[in-house]
N, C-alpha and C positions, 0 to 999 in steps of 0.2 A: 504494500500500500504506500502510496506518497507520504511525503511527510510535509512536502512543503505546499504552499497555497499556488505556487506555480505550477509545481507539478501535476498537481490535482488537475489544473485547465491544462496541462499538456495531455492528461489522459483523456480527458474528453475529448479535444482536439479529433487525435489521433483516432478516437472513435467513430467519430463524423467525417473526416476526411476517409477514411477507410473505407465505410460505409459510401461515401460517393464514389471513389475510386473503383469500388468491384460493381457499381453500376452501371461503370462508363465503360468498364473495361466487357462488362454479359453484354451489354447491349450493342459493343461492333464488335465482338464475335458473332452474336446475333444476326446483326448489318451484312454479316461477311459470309456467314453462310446460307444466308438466302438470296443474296447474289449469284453464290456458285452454285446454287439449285434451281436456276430461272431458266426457261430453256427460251423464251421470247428473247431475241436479239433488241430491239426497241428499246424494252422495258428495263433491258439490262442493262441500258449505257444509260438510261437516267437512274438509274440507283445508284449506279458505276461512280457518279459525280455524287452523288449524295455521301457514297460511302468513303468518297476520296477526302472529303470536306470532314465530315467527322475526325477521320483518320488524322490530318492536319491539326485539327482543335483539339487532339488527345496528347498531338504533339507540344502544343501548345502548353498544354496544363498539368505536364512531363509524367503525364500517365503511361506512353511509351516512349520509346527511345525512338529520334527522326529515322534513323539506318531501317528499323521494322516497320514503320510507319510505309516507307519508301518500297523494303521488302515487300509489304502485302500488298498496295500500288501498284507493282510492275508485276506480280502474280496474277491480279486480279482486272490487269489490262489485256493481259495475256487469254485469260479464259475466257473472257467476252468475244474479246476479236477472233477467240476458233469459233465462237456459236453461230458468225457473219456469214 
């Protein structure tokens, strides 16, 4: 247990950020696999942007690292353009 009055709000903290962290993190996995289950060519380059965007603002809010962020991008440009 804390001891100190800081500490105490670093535990919550950590608790609430955590708690949004594995939010953002289910929900573009989410994002990501039902991109690559989409068989409409169309439909899968606007999500394609959607999910590009996301992916950027996780970068953003260093929930992943740009290099993976980048990784899953050029994966998931990839699979689109075999569905064309």
């Amino acid at each position: 247990m804390p001891q100190h009055k800081s500490a105490v709000k670093r535990v919550r903290q950590n608790e609430r950020r955590r708690a949004q962290n594995r939010y953002h993190r289910s929900r573009m996995r989410t994002m990501i696999k039902n991109l690559e289950n989409m068989d409409d060519h169309g439909e899968a380059v606007t999500l394609l942007n959607d999910v590009k965007a996301y992916l950027d603002r996780m970068v953003c809010k260093h929930i992943i690292h740009k290099n993976k962020a980048a990784n899953y991008k050029s994966a998931l440009e990839t699979a689109v353009n075999a569905k064309a």
